[in-house]
C-alpha distance (Angstrom), angle and dihedral (degrees) to the residues before:
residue distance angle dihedral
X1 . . .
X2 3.39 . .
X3 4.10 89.9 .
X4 3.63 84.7 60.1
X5 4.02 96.8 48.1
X6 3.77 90.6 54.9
X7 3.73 92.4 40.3
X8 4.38 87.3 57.7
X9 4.06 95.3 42.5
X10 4.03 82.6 75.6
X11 3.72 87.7 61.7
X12 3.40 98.0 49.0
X13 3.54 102.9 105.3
X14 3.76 92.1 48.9
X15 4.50 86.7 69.2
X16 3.80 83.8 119.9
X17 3.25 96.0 61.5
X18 3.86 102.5 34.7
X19 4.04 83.6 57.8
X20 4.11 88.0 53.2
X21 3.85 89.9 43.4
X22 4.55 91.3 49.8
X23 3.55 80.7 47.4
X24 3.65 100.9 59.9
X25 3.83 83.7 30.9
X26 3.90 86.2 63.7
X27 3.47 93.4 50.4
X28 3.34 104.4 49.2
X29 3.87 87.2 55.2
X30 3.97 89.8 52.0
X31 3.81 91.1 54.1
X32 3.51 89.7 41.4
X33 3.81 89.5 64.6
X34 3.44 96.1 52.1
X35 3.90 89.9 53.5
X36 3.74 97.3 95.7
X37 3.70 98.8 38.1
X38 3.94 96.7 83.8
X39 4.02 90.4 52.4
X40 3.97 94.6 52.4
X41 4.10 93.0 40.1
X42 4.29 77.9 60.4
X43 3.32 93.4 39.9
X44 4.08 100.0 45.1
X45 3.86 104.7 22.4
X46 3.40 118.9 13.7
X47 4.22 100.9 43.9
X48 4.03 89.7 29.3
X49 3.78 93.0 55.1
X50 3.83 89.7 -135.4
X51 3.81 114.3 111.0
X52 4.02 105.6 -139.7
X53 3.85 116.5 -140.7
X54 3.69 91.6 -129.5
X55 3.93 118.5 132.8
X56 3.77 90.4 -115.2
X57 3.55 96.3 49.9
X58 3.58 100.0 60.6
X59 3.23 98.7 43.7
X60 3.74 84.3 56.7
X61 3.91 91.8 49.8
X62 3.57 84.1 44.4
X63 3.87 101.8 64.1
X64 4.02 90.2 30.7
X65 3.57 112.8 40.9
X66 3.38 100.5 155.3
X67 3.52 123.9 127.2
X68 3.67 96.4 -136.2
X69 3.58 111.6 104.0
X70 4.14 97.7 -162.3
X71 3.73 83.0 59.7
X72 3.72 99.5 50.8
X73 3.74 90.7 49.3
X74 3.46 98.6 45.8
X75 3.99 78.5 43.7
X76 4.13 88.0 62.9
X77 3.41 96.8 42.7
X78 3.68 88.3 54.8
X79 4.24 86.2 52.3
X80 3.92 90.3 45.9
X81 4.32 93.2 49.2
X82 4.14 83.6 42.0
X83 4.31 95.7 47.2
X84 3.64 90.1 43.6
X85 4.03 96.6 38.3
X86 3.81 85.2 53.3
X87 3.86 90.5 53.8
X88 3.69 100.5 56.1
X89 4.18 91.9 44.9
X90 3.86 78.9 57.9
X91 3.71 99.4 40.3
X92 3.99 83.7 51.9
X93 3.69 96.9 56.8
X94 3.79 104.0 31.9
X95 4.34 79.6 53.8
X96 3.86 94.8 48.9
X97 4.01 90.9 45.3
X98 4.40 88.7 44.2
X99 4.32 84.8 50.1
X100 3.95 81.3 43.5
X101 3.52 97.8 59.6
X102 3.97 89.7 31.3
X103 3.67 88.9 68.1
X104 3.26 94.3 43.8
X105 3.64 103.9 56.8
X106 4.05 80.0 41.3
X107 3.53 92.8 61.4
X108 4.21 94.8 44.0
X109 3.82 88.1 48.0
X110 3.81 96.6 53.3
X111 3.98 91.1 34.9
X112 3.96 85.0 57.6
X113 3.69 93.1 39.5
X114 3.82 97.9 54.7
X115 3.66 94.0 51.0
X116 3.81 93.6 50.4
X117 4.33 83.0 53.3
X118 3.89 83.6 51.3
X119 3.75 93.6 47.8
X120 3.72 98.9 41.8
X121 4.02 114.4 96.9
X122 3.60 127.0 -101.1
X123 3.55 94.4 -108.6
X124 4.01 86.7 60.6
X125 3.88 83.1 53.6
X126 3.95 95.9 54.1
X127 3.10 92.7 40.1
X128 4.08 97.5 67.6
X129 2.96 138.2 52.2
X130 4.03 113.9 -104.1
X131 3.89 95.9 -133.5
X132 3.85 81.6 54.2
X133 3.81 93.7 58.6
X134 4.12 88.7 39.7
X135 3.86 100.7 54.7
X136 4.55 89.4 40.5
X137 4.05 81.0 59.5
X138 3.88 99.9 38.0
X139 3.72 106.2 32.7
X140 3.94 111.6 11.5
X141 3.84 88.4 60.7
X142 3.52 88.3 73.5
X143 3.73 92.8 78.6
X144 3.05 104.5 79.7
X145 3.62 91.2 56.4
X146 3.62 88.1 55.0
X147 3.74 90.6 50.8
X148 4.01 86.5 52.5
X149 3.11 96.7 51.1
X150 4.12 92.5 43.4
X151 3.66 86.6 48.3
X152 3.59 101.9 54.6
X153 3.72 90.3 34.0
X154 3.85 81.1 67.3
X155 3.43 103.5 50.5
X156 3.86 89.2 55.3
X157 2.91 101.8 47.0
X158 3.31 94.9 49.8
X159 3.61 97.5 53.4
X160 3.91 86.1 44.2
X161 4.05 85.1 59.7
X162 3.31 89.1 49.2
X163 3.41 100.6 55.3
X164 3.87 95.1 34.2
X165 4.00 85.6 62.9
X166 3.31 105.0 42.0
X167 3.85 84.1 54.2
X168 3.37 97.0 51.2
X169 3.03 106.4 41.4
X170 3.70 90.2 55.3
X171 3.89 80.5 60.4
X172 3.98 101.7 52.2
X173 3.52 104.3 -17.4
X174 4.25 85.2 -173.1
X175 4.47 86.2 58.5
X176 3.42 84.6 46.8
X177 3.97 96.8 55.7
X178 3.30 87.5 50.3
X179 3.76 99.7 52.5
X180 3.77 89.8 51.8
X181 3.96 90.7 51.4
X182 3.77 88.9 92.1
X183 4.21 91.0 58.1
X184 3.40 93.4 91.5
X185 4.14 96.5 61.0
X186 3.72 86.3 44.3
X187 4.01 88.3 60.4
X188 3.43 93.5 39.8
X189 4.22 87.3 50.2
X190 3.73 87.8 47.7
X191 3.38 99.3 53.8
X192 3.56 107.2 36.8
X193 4.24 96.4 50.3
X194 3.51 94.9 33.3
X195 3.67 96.9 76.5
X196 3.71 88.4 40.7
X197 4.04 93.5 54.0
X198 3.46 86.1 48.8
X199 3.95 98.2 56.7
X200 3.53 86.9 43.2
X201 3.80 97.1 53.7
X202 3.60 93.0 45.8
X203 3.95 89.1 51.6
X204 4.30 79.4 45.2
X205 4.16 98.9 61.4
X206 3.93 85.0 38.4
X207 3.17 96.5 57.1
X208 4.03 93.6 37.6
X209 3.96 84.9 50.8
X210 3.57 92.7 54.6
X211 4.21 93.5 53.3
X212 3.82 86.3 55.9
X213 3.81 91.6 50.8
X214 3.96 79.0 52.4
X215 3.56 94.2 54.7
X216 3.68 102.3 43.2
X217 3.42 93.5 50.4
X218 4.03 98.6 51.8
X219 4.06 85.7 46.8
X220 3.64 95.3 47.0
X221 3.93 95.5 41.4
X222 4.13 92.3 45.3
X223 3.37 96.8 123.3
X224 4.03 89.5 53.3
X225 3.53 85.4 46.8
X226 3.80 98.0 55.9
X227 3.90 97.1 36.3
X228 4.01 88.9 64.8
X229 3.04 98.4 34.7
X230 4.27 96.1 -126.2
X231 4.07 92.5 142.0
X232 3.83 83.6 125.5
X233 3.54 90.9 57.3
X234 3.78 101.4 42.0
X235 3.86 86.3 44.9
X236 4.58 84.7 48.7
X237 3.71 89.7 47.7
X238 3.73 97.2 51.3
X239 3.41 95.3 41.7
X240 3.94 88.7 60.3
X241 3.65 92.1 41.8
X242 4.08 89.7 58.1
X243 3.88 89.6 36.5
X244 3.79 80.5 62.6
X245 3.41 101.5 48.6
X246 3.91 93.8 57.1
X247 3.38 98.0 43.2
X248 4.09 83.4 51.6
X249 4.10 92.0 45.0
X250 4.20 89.1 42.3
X251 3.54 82.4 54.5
X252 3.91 99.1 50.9
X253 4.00 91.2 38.6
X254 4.18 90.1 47.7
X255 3.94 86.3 57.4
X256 3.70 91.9 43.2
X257 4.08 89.9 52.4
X258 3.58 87.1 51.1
X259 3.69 95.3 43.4
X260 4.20 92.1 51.7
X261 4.36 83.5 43.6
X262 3.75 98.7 65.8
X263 4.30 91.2 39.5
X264 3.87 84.4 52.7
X265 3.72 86.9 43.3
X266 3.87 89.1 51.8
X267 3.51 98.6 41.5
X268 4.18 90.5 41.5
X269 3.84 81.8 60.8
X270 3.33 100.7 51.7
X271 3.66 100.8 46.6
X272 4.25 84.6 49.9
X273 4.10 82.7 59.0
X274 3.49 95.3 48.1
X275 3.73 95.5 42.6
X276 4.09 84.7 51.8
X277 3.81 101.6 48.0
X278 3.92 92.8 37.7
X279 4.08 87.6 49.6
X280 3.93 84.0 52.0
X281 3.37 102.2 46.6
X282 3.72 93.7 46.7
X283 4.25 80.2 53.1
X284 3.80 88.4 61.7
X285 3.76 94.2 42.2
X286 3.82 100.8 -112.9
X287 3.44 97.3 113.9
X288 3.99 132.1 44.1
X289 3.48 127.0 -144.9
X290 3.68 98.0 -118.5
X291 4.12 88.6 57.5
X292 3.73 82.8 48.9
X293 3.24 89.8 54.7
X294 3.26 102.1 52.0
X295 4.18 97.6 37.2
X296 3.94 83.0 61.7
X297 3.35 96.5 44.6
X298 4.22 81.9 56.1
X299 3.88 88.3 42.3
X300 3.85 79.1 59.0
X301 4.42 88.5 52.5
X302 3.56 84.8 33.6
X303 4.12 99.7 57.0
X304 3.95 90.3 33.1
X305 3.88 91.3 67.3
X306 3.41 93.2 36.5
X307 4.55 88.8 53.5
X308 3.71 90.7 44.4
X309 3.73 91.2 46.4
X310 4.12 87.4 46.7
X311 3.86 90.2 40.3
X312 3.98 91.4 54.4
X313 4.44 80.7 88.9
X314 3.58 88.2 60.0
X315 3.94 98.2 33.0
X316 4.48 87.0 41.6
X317 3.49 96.9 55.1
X318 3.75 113.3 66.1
X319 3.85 83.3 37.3
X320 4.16 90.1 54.2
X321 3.51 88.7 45.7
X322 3.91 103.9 52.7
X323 3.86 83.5 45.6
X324 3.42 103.0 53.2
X325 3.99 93.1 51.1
X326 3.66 87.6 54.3
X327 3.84 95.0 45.5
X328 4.16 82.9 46.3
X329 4.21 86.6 66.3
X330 3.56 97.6 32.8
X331 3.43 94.1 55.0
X332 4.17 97.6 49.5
X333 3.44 111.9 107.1
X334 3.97 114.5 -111.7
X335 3.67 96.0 -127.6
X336 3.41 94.5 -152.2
X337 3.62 108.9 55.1
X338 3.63 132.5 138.0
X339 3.79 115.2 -86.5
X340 3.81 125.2 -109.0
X341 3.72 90.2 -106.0
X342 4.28 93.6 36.2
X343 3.92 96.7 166.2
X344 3.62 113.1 -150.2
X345 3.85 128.2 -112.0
X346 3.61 127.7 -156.2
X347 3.54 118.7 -139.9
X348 3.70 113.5 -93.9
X349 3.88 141.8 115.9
X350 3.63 109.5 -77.6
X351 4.11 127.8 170.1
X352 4.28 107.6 -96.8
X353 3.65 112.3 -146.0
X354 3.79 125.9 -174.1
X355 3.84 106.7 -146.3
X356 4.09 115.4 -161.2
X357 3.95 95.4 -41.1
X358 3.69 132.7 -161.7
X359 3.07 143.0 158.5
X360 3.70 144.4 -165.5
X361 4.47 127.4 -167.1
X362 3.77 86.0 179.1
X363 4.30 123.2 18.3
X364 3.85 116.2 -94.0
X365 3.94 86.9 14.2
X366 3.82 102.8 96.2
X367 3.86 124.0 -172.3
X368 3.56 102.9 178.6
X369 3.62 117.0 49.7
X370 4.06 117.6 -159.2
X371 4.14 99.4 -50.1
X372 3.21 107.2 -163.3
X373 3.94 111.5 -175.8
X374 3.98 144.7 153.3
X375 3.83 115.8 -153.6
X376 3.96 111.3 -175.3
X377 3.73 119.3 -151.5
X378 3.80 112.8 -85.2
X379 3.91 99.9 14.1
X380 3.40 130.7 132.8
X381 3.65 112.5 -129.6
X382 4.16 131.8 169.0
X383 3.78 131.5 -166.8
X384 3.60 112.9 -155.6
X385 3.97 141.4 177.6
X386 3.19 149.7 103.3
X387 4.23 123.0 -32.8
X388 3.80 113.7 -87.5
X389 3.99 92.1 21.3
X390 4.31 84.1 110.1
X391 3.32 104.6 -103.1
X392 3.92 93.3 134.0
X393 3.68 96.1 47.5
X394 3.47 93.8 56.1
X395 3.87 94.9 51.3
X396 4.02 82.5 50.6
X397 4.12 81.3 53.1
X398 4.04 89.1 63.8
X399 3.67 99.7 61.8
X400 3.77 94.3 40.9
X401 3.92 92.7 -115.2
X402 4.08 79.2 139.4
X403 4.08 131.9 12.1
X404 3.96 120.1 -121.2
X405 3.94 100.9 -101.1
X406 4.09 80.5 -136.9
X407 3.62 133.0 -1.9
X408 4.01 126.9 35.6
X409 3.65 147.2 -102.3
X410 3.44 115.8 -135.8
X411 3.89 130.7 -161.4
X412 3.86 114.3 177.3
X413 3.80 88.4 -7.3
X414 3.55 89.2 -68.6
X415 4.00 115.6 116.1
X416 3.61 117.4 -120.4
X417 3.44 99.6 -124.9
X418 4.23 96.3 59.5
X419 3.62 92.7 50.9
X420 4.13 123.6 87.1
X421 3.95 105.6 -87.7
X422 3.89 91.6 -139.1
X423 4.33 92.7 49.5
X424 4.04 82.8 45.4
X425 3.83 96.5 61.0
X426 3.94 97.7 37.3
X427 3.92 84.1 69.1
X428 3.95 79.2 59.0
X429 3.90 152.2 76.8
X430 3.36 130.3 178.4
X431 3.96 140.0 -155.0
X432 3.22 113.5 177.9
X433 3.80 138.3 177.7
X434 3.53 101.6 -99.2
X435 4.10 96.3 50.8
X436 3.54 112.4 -160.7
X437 3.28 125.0 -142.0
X438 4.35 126.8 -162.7
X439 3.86 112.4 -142.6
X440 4.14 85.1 -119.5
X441 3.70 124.4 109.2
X442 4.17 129.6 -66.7
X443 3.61 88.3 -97.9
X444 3.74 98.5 48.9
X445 3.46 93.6 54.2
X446 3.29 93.6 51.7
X447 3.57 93.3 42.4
X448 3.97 91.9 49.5
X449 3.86 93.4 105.1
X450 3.55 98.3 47.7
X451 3.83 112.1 14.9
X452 3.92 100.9 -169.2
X453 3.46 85.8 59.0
X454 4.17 105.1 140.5
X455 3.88 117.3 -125.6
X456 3.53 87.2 -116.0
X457 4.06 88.5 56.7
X458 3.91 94.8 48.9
X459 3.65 92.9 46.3
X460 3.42 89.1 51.7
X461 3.79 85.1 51.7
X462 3.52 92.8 55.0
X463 3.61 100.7 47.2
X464 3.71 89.7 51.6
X465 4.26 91.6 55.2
X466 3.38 86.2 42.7
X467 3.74 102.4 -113.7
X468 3.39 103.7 118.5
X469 3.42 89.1 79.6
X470 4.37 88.5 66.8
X471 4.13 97.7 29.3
X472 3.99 87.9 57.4
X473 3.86 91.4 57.2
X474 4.22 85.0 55.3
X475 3.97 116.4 116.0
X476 4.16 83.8 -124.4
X477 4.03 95.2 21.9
X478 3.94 105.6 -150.7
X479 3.52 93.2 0.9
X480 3.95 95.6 60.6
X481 3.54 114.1 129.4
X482 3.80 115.3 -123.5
X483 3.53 123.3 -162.3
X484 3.92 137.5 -133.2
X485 3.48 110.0 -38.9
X486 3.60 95.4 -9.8
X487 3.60 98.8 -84.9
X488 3.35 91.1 151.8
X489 3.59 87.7 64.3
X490 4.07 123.8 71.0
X491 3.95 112.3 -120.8
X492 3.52 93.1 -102.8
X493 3.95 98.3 51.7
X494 4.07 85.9 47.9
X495 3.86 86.3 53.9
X496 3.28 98.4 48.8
X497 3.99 90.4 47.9
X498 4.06 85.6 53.9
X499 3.73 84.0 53.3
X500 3.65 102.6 53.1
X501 4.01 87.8 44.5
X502 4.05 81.3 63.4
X503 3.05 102.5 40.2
X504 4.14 90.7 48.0
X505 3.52 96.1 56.2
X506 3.95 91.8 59.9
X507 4.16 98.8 -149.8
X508 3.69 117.4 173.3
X509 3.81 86.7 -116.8
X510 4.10 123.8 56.9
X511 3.95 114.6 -170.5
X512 3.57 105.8 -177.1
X513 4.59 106.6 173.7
X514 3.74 105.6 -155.8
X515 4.16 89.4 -14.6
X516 3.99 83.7 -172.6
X517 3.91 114.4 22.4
X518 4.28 84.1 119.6
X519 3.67 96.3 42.1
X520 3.62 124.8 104.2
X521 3.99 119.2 -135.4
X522 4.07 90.7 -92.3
X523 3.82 93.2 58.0
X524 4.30 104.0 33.1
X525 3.79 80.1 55.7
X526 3.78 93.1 56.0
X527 3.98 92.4 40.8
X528 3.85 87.9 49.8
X529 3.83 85.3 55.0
X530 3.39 93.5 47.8
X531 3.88 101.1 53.3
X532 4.04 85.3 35.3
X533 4.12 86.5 71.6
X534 3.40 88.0 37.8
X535 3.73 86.6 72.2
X536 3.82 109.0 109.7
X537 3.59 93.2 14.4
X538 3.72 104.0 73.0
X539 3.63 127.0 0.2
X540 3.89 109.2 -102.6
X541 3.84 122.4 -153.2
X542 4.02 115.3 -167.4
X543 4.01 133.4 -168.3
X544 3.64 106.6 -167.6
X545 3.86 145.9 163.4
X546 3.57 94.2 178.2
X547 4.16 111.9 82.2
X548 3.69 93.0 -154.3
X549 3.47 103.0 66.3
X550 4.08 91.1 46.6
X551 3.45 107.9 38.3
X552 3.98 93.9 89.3
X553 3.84 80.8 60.0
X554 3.76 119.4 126.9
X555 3.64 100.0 -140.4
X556 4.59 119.5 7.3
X557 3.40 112.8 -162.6
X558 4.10 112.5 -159.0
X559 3.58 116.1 -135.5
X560 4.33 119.3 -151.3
X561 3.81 114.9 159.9
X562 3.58 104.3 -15.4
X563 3.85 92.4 -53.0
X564 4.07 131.6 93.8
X565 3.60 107.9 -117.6
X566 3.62 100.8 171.8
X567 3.92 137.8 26.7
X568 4.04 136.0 -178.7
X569 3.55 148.3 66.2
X570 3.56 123.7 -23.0
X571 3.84 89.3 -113.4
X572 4.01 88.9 42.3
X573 4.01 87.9 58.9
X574 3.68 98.0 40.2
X575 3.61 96.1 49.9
X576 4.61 83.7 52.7
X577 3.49 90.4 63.3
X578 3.87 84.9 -143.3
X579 3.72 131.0 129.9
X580 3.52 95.5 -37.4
X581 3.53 101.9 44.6
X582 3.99 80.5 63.5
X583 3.74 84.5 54.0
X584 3.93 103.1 46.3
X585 3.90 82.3 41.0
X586 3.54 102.1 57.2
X587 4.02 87.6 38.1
X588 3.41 101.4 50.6
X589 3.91 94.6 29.2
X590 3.98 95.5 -127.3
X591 3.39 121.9 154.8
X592 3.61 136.8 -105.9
X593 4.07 101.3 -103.9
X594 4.06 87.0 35.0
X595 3.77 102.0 134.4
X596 3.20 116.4 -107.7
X597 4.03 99.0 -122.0
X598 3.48 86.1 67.7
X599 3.68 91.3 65.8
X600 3.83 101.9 64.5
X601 3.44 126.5 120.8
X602 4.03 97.7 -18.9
X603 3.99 99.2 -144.9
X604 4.35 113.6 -115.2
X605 4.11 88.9 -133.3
């Protein structure tokens, strides 16, 4: 129950139009029990000769008194085209209002959805699959219209059978018995394959999620793909993955046949038992064919309420299902979240300290090993070391995409994690390894950070990453298109881009995670110029393996198994003959007794 309460409160705004849509609902059922009258007035009054005292019959009688039987039975098959007429201009618009509020709920649902995927962590994020994420948001969603429509499916059709039986029974109240006999199959069918379709729809959209995982991944890893040659393999693996899903959906729609067999079974025998006792009592002359007309045509109201209301386990459980995998991510908790008391932080440079960090991915497997660290408001500072000594995660620490397992990070005094999330990252911009780029124009990438930028300002952007130099030789210069993930782009030209969207956005705080690891001499030396006069304008952060880009730094901290083992000037480290000595050395190819002045600042050309 409660699946379906928090399925309805995305509906609620639509109440207007639910109200309209019962309304139209109610109608159609009124005109729907005046749909057999017309036939048993022909068949009992007007053909028989003998005028039945029956409410319906003189009002007929009443409005056509004529004498002329061609013109009353052209006159009831003018009611009949009219009732039914009526019906299906009521059907139309109580089915455009239900799509209406469908789509509405649809859209509220998915609008909710994709800001809970925008909130959640970035560990959330690696840990699924992208495909899994895609299909929750594009197919899932459509649950909760299912458990609309289910719901108020219900409530009709409830009230229809409530109606239906009151009226018949007030008819033949024995008949009526009779045609209810079968209820207690169609519970028993309802409650014994409704938990079963539900398993197996659940199994269904899991199944289904996992084939677009499948496809994402082979489209987005093509060029992998192609450059080993493993096309057989992709094409193997998604042929299994899809083999799976029909054997999974054959599975669910096998049940369902089975389900909708034994409620056609059920209702099949009760319309045999009504068609036997009404044929009997018509023998003894109790009943007349015209009121057996009309009680089956009411069996048929009667059983069609009564198969909708049995179907709603078949018709419930893809709904539930789709719903509940939503609710499953909407209801994880963000992780990192602003605080009850977040304070705010206006955007300005402030000194960043690193207090005692650590940090753990997985319990007892630490990464970051008590950082300790002052960084002063317009310096230029560089961790370096080896790959898989942490020098990534604890960039991804400065943003808040994770929280220090112990320890804090500090900027202005104030932790991180008491300050407002969104206040925290306008004091930064990031480059980082993997840069993305948006299938959008030059200019709108560059532009993504701060999107009133002027022209002026983002060519001023791009001239100071040094890709003006590429975008002017574009057919449409900043306005070039670029397509998904910038393949059109070489790495370099997409790094500089992610540089120039940093640099645009002017935050006190510039991370930039191997800023020139696809840069060739010419360009790194430009970058390095660039975030050299950046020094005491904007506090620059860098994570480097290459010595030339860093050794202008004011401060380089030396990274070795999650811990900083070393810290100064690049003359200061070079002269230790420590850990990165061994780096310059085996960069630069000096030798051991090489003085040490010969070290400094190793020039990028």
């Amino acid at each position: 129950m409660r699946v379906f309460l928090r399925a309805i409160k995305y509906f609620r705004d639509d109440l207007p139009l639910i109200g309209l849509e019962l309304i139209f609902i109610v109608l159609q059922t009124a005109l729907g029990l005046l749909t057999p009258f017309p036939l048993a007035v022909l068949i009992d009054s007007v053909l028989s000769g003998k005028h039945m005292n029956q409410w319906v019959h003189r009002i007929f009688f009443n409005l056509v008194p004529t004498n002329n039987l061609l013109y009353q039975i052209l006159a009831l098959a003018a009611a009949a085209l009219i009732l039914r007429l009526l019906q299906e201009v009521l059907t139309m618009f109580q089915t455009l209002i239900n799509i209406q509020i469908g789509y509405n709920g649809l859209m509220r649902v998915r609008c909710e959805l994709f800001a809970k995927l925008q909130a959640l962590s970035l560990s959330y994020h690696r840990s699924q699959p992208q495909g899994d994420a895609i299909y929750r948001l594009s197919y899932d969603t459509f649950g909760f219209q299912g458990v609309l429509n289910v719901l108020s499916g219900l409530l009709v059709n409830i009230v229809t059978l409530v109606i239906m039986t009151w009226i018949m029974l007030s008819m033949n109240w024995q008949m009526t018995l009779v045609a209810l006999s079968v209820s207690p199959l169609l519970v028993w069918t309802f409650k014994h394959y409704g938990k079963i379709l539900e398993v197996k729809a659940t199994e269904a959209h899991a199944v289904d999620s996992e084939l677009t995982t499948t496809i994402q991944r082979s489209v987005a890893h093509i060029g992998l793909v192609q450059a080993f040659g493993r096309e057989a393999e992709e094409y193997a693996r998604f042929t299994n993955t899809v083999r799976n899903s029909m054997k999974t959906w054959l599975n669910l729609h096998w049940h369902e046949v089975l389900y909708w067999l034994y409620i056609g079974m059920s209702l099949g025998l009760g319309s045999t038992l009504i068609f036997g006792y009404g044929g009997y009592l018509i023998y003894k002359g109790s009943l007349t064919i015209g009121q057996l007309t009309i009680f089956l045509a009411y069996l048929t109201k009667l059983y069609d309420p009564l198969n909708r209301l049995s179907g709603t386990g078949a018709g419930v459980a893809a709904g539930v299902a789709g719903v509940k995998r939503v609710l499953e991510v909407l209801d994880r908790d963000p992780v990192i979240k602003d605080s009850p008391n977040a304070m705010p932080l206006p955007r300005e440079a402030r000194m960043l300290e690193l207090a005692d960090v650590s940090f753990d991915y997985r319990d007892g497997e630490p990464v970051l090993r008590g950082i300790s660290a002052k960084i002063e408001p317009g310096q230029m500072v560089a961790f370096v070391g080896s790959s898989g000594v942490g020098k990534t995660t604890l960039l991804n620490l400065l943003p808040r995409f994770y929280d220090p397992t112990r320890g804090a990070l500090l900027l202005g005094g104030h932790d991180l994690r008491k300050v407002r999330l969104a206040d925290l990252r306008k004091h930064i911009a990031l480059v980082v390894q993997e840069n993305v780029i948006l299938p959008t124009s030059v200019a709108e990438n560059i532009a993504y950070g701060r999107p009133e930028a002027t022209d002026e300002q983002i060519r001023r952007a791009a001239e100071m990453a040094g890709a003006s130099s590429f975008i002017d030789k574009l057919p449409d210069k900043y306005d070039a298109q670029i397509s998904e993930s910038g393949q059109n782009l070489s790495g370099g030209q997409r790094q500089r881009i992610a540089i120039a969207r940093a640099l645009l956005t002017e935050a006190p705080i510039l991370i930039l995670d191997e800023p020139t690891s696809a840069l060739d001499p010419q360009h790194e030396h430009m970058i390095t110029d660039v975030l050299r006069g950046l020094k005491g304008q904007r506090t620059v952060i860098i994570v480097s393996h290459r010595l030339s880009t860093v050794a202008d730094c004011d401060r380089i901290f030396v990274m070795d198994e999650g811990r900083i083992v070393e810290d100064g000037t690049h003359d200061e480290l070079v002269a230790r003959r420590g850990t990165y000595f061994q780096m310059a050395k085996h960069q630069l190819k000096l030798a051991d007794d090489e003085p040490a002045a010969d070290l400094a600042a190793p020039s990028a050309v």
